[in-house]
N, C-alpha and C positions, 0 to 999 in steps of 0.2 A: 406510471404504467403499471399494472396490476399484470399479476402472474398467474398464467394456466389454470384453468378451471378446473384441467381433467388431470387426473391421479399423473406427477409426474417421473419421467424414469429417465432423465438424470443422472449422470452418474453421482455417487455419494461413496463418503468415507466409510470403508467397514470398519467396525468399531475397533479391533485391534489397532487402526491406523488413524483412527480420531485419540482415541486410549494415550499410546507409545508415542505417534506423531512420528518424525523424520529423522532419522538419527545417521550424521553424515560425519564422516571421518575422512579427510581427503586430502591427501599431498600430491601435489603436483609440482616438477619443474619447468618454468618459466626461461624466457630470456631476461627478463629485467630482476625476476624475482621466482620466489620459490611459496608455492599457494600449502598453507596448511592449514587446513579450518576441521575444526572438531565443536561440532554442535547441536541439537535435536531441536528440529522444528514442527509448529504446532500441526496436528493433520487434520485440522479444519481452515478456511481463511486464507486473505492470501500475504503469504511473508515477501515483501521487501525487499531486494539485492538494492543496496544503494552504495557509491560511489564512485571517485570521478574515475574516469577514463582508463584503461590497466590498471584498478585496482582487483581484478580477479573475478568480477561479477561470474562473465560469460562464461568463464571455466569451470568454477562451481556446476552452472546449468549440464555444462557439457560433461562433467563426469558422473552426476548424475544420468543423465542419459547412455553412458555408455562409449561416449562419442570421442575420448582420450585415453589411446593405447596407454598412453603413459602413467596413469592415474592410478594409485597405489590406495590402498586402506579399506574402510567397512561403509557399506550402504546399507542403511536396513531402513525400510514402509513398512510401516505397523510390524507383522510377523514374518513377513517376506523378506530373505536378506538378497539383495540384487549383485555382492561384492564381499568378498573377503580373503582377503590377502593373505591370513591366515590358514585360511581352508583351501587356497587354492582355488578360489570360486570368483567365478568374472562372467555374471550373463552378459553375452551379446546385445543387441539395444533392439534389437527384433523380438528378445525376449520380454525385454520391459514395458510392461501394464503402462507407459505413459503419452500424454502427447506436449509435442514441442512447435512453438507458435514463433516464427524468425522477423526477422523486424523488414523482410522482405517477404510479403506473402506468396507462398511459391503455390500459384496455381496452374493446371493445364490449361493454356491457351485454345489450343482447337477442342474442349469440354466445356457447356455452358455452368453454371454455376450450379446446377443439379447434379450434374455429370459429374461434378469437382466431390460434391456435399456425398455422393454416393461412389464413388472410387475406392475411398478407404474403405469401405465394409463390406469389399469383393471377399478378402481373408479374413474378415471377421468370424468370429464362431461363438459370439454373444449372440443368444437370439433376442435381447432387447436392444441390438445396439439400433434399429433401425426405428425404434419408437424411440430412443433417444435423439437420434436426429435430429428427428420431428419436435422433439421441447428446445433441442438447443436452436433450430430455428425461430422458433417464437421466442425462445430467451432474448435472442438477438436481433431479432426484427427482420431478417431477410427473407421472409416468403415473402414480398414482392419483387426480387432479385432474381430468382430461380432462371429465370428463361435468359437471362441474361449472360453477355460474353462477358469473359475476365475483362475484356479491355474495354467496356463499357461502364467498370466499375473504376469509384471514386478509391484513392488508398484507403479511408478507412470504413468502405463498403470489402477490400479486398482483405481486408486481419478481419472484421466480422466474420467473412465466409472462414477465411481462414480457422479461429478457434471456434465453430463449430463442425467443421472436420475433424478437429482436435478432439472433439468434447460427444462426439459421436462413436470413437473406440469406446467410451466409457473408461478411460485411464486411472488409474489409485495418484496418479500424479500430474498437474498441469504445470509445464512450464514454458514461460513468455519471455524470449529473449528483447526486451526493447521496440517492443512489439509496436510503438507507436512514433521510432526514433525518425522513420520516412517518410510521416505524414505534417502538412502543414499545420500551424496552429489553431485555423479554425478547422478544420477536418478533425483534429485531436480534441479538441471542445465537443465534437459529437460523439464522439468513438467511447471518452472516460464514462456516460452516466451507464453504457452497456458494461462496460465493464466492472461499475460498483453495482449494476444489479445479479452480477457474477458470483461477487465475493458475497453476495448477500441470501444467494439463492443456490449455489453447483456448492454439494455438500463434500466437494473432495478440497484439498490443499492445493495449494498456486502458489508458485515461485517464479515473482515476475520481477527481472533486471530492468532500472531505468536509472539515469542522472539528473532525474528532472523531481526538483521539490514538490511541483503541483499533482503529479502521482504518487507520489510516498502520501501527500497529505490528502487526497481524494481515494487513494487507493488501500492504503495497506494496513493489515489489521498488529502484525509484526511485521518488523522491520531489524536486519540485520546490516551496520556499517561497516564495509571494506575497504581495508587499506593496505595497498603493496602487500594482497595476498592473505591478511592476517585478519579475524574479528577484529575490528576496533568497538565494538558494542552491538547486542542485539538485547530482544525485548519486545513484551508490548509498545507499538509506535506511543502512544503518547508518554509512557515509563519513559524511555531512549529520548525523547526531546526535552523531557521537562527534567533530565538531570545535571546536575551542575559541578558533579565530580570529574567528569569527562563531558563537558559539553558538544555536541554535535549539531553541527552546523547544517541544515537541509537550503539551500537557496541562499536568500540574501544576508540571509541574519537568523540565529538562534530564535527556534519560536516554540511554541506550545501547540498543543490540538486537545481542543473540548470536542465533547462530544453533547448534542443538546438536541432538543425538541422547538420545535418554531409553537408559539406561545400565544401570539397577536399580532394582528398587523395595523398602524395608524398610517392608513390613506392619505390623509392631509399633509401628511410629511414624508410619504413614500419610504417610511422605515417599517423595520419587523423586529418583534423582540422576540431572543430566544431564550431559553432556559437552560441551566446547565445545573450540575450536582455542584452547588455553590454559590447560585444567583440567577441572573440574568443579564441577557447584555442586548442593545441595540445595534438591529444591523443595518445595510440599505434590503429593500424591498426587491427580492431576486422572484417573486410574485408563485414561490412554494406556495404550496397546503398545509394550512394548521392542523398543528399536533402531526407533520413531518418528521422524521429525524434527521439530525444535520449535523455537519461539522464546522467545528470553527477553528481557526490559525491566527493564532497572538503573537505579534513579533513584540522580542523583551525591548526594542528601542520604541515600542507602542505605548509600554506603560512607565506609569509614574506613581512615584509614594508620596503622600505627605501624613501627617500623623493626627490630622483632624478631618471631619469630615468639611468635604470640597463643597463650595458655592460659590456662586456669581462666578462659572465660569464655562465657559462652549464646549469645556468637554464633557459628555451627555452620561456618558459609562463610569458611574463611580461602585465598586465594591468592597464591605470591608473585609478585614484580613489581619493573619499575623507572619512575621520575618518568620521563614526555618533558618535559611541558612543567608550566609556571604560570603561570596566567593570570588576569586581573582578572575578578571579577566584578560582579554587578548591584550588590549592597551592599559599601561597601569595605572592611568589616570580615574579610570573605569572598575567598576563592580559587575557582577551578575549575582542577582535577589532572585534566593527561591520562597515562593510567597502563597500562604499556604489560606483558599479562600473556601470552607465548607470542607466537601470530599476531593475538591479539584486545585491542580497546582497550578501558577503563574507565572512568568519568569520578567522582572525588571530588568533592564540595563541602565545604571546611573552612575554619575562619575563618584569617586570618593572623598570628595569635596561633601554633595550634598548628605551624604550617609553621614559625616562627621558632623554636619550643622542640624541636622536633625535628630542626630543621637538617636539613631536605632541599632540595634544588636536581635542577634535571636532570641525571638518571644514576646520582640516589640509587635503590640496591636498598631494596625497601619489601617488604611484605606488605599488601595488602587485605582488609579485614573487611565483609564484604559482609551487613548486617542482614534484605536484604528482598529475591525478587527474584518476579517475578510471568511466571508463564508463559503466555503470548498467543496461543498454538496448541498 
């Protein structure tokens, strides 16, 4: 899907807040635990809340916004400080430039879906907020929606309407709490490519909370891991998955994300090969357009090393490479290999059996044999 023809007015980051980015200072107490996170987020893209269940995501969101008397310390967007504890300064959340997207989309039922889209911009006193609408509607696909009742819409026709209400204040900040946790899995299979045409196209910052792997790796450009309140890691997403000093776990298993270009496609075998800063790999045929840009997700139980190059054998994906590092993993029978192929990183899982019979250390030239790799955009 190609984007607006005509000049678009969008909200975007004012450069202070592309510049500076997010800088959040925030303690909060809990029942289980007690949230201190001190960190600055990029203010372009959208960053990541990931972890499991009471690890603090939603609270983060919510003092941000304003929405936790309790919530002590410093907010500052770009130049704008929303909070300082210091100063005695605490905006009201009536005051804050943002909007907030709930994982229940709260529309008016007796307001058709125009009625909903045009609500918020009664108090408006942007005079672009109402051409902004109008792009975030075609961002999102719902002008054929308009006439429609809330309860005629599907859950994720009802977060569409929803964050372009959102995205019609023209906010300095979007935040999506889980925004996709009520909708079934095929209704979330259509909702995610609106969503990366968001991160790719709405030039402000998004802080979207989810527990789900296939949005960190379809969605987020950083990504921040919370645990019992406290950073466990943040970073560019694919930095955060491909480290092996703190590894982090997104889904099943330790994986990596390339980021690549779709290359060619051989019909005959319904595969597609992409390109990445380090190679190429074969994928199945998800019937994209060449010279796309794509993502790809390597799980390290996907790949294998051996220290010559590979033949006479069905797995199709061989890359060469050298060991960075070796590291302990979860089980001790077990390694995790950071594997260093061009500009891009790759992460093995093998036992340490085979490391000792192969005699590799760091700096050993390897080959990678990459069984599986699953493309996420």
């Amino acid at each position: 899907m190609s984007a607006p023809d005509h000049v678009s007015h969008l909200p975007h980051a004012p450069d202070e807040v592309a510049d500076t980015g997010l800088q959040l200072q925030l303690q909060l107490p809990r029942a289980g635990f007690d949230l201190a996170v001190d960190i600055t987020l990029p203010g372009r893209g959208t960053t990541v809340l990931y972890g499991p269940s009471g690890s603090g995501k939603t609270s983060v969101l919510r003092c941000v916004a304003g929405l936790e008397p309790d919530c002590t310390g410093r907010i500052q967007i770009g130049d704008r400080v929303w909070q300082d504890e210091r100063r005695d300064l605490c905006l009201p959340t009536w005051r804050r430039p943002l909007g907030y997207v709930f994982q229940e989309a709260s529309l008016f039922e007796h307001l058709d879906v125009r009625g909903n889209l045009h609500y918020g911009l009664r108090r408006g006193i942007d005079p672009l907020a109402a051409r902004s609408l109008a792009d975030a509607i075609e961002l999102l696909g719902i002008g054929s929606l308009l006439d429609r009742s809330p309860r005629a819409l599907s859950g994720g026709e009802r977060q569409r309407v929803a964050i372009a209400r959102a995205l019609a204040t023209r906010p300095r900040v979007l935040l999506l709490d889980e925004p996709l946790a009520a909708i079934d899995h095929s209704k979330r299979q259509e909702i995610l490519p609106w969503l990366e045409r968001m991160r790719d196209e709405v030039q402000i910052p998004m802080i979207h909370v989810t527990h789900s792997a296939d949005e960190v790796a379809r969605l987020a450009t950083y990504l921040v891991v919370l645990e019992a309140g406290r950073v466990r890691a943040a970073g560019p997403v694919a930095d955060v998955l491909a480290a092996v000093d703190t590894p982090v776990v997104v889904g099943e298993d330790t994986a990596v994300l390339l980021e690549g270009q779709l290359l060619e496609r051989d019909a005959s075998w319904h595969l597609a090969r992409v390109g990445f800063a380090g190679g190429s790999l074969w994928v199945a045929d998800a019937g994209l357009t060449i010279g796309q840009r794509v993502r790809l997700r390597v799980l390290a139980r996907d790949v294998s090393i051996t220290t010559r190059e590979p033949s006479h054998t069905s797995i199709q994906n061989h890359l060469p490479g050298t060991v960075e590092c070796i590291t302990d993993d979860a089980q001790p029978s077990q390694a995790l290999v950071r594997l260093r192929c061009g500009q891009s990183v790759l992460l093995a899982r093998v036992t340490r059996r085979a490391i000792a019979h192969l005699g590799v250390q760091a700096g050993s030239a390897i080959w990678m044999q990459v069984k599986s790799v699953a493309l996420v955009q």
